[in-house]
C-alpha positions, 0 to 999 in steps of 0.5 A: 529532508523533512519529517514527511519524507523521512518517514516514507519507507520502500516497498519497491522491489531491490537488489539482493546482494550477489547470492540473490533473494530468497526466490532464486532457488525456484530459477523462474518457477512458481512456488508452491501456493495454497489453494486460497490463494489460488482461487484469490488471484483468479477472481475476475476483476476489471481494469481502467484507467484515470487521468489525474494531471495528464498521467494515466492512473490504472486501477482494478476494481472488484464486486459490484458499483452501488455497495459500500465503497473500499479503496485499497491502496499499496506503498511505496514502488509497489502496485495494486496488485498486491491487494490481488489476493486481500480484495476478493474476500470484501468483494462481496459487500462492497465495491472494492478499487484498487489502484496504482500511484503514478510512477508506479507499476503500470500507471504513467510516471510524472517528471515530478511528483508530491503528496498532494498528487498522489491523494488526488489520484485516490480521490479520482480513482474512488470517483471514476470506480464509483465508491462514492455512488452508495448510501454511506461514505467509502473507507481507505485501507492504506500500507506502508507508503500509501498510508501517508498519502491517506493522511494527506486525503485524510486531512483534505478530503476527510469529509468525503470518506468514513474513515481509513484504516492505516497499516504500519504507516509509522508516524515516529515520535520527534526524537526517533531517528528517521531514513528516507527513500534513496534519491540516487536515481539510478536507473533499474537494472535490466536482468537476462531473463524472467528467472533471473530478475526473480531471483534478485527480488527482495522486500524493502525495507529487508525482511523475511517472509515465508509465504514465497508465493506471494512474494513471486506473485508480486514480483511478476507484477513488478516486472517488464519486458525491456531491451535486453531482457526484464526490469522494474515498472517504477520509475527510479527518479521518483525521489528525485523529483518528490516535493514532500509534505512536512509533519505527518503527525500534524496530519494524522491529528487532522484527519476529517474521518475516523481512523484506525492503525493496523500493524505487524505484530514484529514490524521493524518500523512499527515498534512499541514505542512508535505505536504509542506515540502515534495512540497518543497524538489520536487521544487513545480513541481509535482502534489499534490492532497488532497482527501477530506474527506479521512484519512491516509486509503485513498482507504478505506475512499473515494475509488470512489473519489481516483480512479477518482483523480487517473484515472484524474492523469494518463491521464494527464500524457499520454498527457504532460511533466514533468515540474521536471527534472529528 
């Protein structure tokens, strides 16, 4: 597989082994779930829809058309509703979109799907919510998967946005082994019920995370009826049919917009040295904020902390030049 490939990494749902995940204890129940979060996910916000190369992308979109445009973006196999309980803390002074990558979540799947697709997707997304309607340009916050794509909008749509802020995207040094997604295809398993589709969720890549309710809260998002009982909304064959990009570094390099790198302070993927090398190919001239005690899930691990170093970030960049050229 290539270097773009390789360094793409799961955040779909996947199977426990057969003691289940750490959801199962709820048998179909909510957990327990602080009032932020609460009141985050019951903030109203709109849905819509795009085509982009005859598949529907959905979006939601929050605050009001004509401030600053914010893009939020998920990684691999997730879906925006991950950003459910991070948007409404912008949504104040910008217009916050978050939208679905197709073959994902309730967006429509290809029979084949690349790079360059996926960053038209958030171009069209940030044309039809309006992100570009304001005074100044919008900016991209990217996790995991969709942190890659942004390099590629990045590098061929740079000039239309501020900047974008990638949250542990690891772009790894040459001689760092890499695994990419599986390619099996194998289709998602259909699950009796509600309770016990739940109770096989888990991360992926595998990591705890303490905040279950956020983890159940997603999980709903990830699932759909299905004869028989429930499944995942990915599409399985997504790996299967991928044309990937090479030389994700080249890309990061070449983006035409500001950049900044946000990662778990204890993320398996985003290690020391992987941070390093990715300072290094920026010429040390762009922000890189760890959050401590966040994993690769950063927004799940530590959501609070991730909106406070994200809302710090932006407002800095309201107020200051950019020290990388670009």
């Amino acid at each position: 597989m290539s270097s773009g490939s390789d360094s793409i990494v799961r955040d779909q749902p996947a199977e426990m082994p057969s003691e289940g995940g750490p959801l199962l204890e709820y048998h179909g129940n909510l957990p327990p779930s602080p009032a932020w979060f609460q009141d985050a996910v019951a903030t109203p916000y709109e849905t819509h829809f795009v085509d982009v190369k005859g598949a529907k992308v959905r979006y939601q979109r929050w605050g009001q058309r004509g401030r600053p445009g914010l893009l939020l973006v998920h990684g691999n196999g997730a879906h925006a509703h991950w950003w459910d309980f991070i948007a409404p803390y912008f949504a104040q002074h910008y217009n916050v979109a978050a939208l679905t990558f197709s073959g994902m979540g309730d967006s429509e799947w290809r029979e084949k799907y690349d790079m360059a697709t996926f960053a038209e997707e958030e171009v069209a997304v940030a044309e039809d919510a309006g992100l570009f309607d304001a005074d100044v340009k919008p900016i991209i916050v990217a996790h995991s998967f969709g942190g890659f794509v942004t390099l590629v909008t990045g590098a061929e749509h740079g000039d239309r946005f501020t900047g974008m802020v990638i949250v542990d995207s690891p772009v790894n040094p040459p001689e760092r082994p890499h695994q990419g997604p599986p390619r099996s295809g194998r289709p998602n398993k259909v699950y009796d019920d509600l309770a016990s589709a739940l109770g096989r969720f888990r991360l992926a890549p595998p990591q705890i995370c303490d905040n279950h309710y956020a983890m159940d809260y997603i999980a709903r998002w990830s699932l759909k009826k299905a004869d028989g009982g429930w499944t995942w909304k990915f599409d399985p064959s997504i790996w299967t049919h991928f044309e990937p990009n090479d030389a994700p570094g080249d890309m990061l390099k070449a983006a035409k917009c500001r950049i900044a790198i946000i990662r778990g302070e204890e993320s398996a993927l985003m290690p020391d040295d992987v941070g390093a090398y990715m300072r290094k190919l920026l010429g040390h001239q762009v922000p890189f904020i760890s959050i401590p005690h966040a994993r690769h899930h950063v927004m799940l691990d530590q959501p609070l902390a991730f909106v406070s170093a994200l809302r710090t970030l932006l407002a800095e960049w309201d107020h200051s030049e950019p020290h990388r050229s670009v």
